[in-house]
C-alpha beads as a LAMMPS data file, in Angstrom:
LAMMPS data file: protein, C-alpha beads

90 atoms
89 bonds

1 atom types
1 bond types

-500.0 500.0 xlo xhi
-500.0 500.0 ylo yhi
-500.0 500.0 zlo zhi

Masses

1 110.0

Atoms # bond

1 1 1 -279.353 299.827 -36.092
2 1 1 -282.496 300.112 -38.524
3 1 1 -283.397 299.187 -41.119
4 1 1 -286.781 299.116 -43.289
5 1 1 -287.717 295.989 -45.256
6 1 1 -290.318 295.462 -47.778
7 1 1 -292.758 292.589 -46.652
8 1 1 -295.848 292.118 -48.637
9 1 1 -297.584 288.767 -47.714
10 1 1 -301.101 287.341 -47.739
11 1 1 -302.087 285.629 -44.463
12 1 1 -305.233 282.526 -44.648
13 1 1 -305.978 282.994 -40.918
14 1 1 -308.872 280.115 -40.918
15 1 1 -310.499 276.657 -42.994
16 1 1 -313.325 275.586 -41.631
17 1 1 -316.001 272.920 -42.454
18 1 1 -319.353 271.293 -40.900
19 1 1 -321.270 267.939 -42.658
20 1 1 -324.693 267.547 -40.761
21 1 1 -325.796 263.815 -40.937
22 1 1 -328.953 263.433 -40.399
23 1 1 -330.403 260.062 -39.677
24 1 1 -333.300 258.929 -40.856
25 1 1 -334.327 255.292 -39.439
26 1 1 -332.338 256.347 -36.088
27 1 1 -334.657 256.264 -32.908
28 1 1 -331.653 257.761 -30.921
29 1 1 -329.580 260.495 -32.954
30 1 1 -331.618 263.512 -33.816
31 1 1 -328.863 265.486 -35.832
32 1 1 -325.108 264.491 -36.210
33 1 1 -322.553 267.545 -37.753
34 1 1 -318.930 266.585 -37.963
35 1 1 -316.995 269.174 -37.885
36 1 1 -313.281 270.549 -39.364
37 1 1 -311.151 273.536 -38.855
38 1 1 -307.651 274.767 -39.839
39 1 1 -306.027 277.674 -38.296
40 1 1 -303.028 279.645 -40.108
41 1 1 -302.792 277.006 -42.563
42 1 1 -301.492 279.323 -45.709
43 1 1 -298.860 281.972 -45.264
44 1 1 -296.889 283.590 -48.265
45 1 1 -294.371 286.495 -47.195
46 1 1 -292.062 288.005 -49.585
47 1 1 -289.544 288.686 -46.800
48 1 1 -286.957 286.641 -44.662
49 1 1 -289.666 286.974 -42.020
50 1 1 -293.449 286.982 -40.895
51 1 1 -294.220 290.340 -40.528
52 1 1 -296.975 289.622 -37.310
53 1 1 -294.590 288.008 -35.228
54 1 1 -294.425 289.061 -32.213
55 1 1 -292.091 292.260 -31.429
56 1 1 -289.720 292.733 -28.535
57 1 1 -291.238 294.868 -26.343
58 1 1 -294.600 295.364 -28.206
59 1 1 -297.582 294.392 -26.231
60 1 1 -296.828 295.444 -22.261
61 1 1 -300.007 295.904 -21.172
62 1 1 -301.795 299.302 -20.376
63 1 1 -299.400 302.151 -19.153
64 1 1 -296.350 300.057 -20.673
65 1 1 -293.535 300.914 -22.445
66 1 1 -293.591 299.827 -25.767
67 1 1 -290.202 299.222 -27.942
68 1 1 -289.776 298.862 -31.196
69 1 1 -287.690 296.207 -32.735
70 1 1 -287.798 292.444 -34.531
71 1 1 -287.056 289.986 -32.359
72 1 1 -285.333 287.367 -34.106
73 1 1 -286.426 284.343 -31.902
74 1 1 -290.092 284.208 -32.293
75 1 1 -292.133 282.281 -34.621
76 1 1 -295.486 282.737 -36.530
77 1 1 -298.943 281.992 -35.093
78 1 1 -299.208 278.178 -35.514
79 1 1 -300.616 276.147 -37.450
80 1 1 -303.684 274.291 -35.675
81 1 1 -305.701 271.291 -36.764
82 1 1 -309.261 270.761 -35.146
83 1 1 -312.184 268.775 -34.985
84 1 1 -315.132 268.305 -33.699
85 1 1 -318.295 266.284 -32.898
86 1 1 -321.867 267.175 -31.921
87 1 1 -324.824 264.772 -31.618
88 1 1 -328.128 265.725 -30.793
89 1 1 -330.181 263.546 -29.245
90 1 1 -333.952 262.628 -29.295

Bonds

1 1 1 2
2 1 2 3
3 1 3 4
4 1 4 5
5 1 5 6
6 1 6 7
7 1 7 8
8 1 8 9
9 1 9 10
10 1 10 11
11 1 11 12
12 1 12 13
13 1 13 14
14 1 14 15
15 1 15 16
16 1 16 17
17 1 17 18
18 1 18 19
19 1 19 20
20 1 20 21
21 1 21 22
22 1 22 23
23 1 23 24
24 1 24 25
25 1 25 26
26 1 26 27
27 1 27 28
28 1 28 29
29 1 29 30
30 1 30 31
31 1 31 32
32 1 32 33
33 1 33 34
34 1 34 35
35 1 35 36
36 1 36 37
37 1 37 38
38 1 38 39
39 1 39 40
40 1 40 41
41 1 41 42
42 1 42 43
43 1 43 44
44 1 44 45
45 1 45 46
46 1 46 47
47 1 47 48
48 1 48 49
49 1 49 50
50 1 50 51
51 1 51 52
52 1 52 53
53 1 53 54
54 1 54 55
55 1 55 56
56 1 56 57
57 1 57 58
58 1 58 59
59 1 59 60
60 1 60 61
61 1 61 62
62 1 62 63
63 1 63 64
64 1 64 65
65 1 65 66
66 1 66 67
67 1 67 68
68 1 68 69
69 1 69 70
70 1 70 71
71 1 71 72
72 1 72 73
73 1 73 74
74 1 74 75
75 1 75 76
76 1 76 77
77 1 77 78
78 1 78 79
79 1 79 80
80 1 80 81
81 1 81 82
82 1 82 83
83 1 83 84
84 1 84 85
85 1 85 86
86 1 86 87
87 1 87 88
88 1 88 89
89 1 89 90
């Protein structure tokens, strides 16, 4: 069984954000940058499903077969949440 659906969607893959501090009375801390980061945080199909999941079969490597077909049980990229810190001494 096939069948064809239509699945337009728009995909924000990645959010990201730095704040450099930079302090001026400190004898220690040259440079401070915070840092934030969101990964697949936005995803608006106009299907039943996310059209990058991953496929059955797809993906086997070099010299692999490769079959067609949805499977059913996978789930989009997730969605990540990250930070980060970096000081810079003196």
């Amino acid at each position: 069984n096939e069948f064809v659906e239509k699945t337009d969607f728009i995909k924000v893959r990645n959010i990201g954000m730095n704040y450099v501090i930079t302090p001026r009375f400190s004898t220690i801390f040259d440079r401070i940058t915070i840092g934030a980061n969101v990964v697949n945080p936005l995803n608006f199909a106009a299907s039943s499903f996310d059209p990058e999941v991953t496929q059955s079969g797809a993906a086997q490597g070099q010299n692999g077969a490769s079959t067609g077909g949805i499977s059913y049980a996978v789930y989009s990229a997730p969605r990540q949440f990250l930070t980060s810190v970096r000081i810079n001494f003196k």
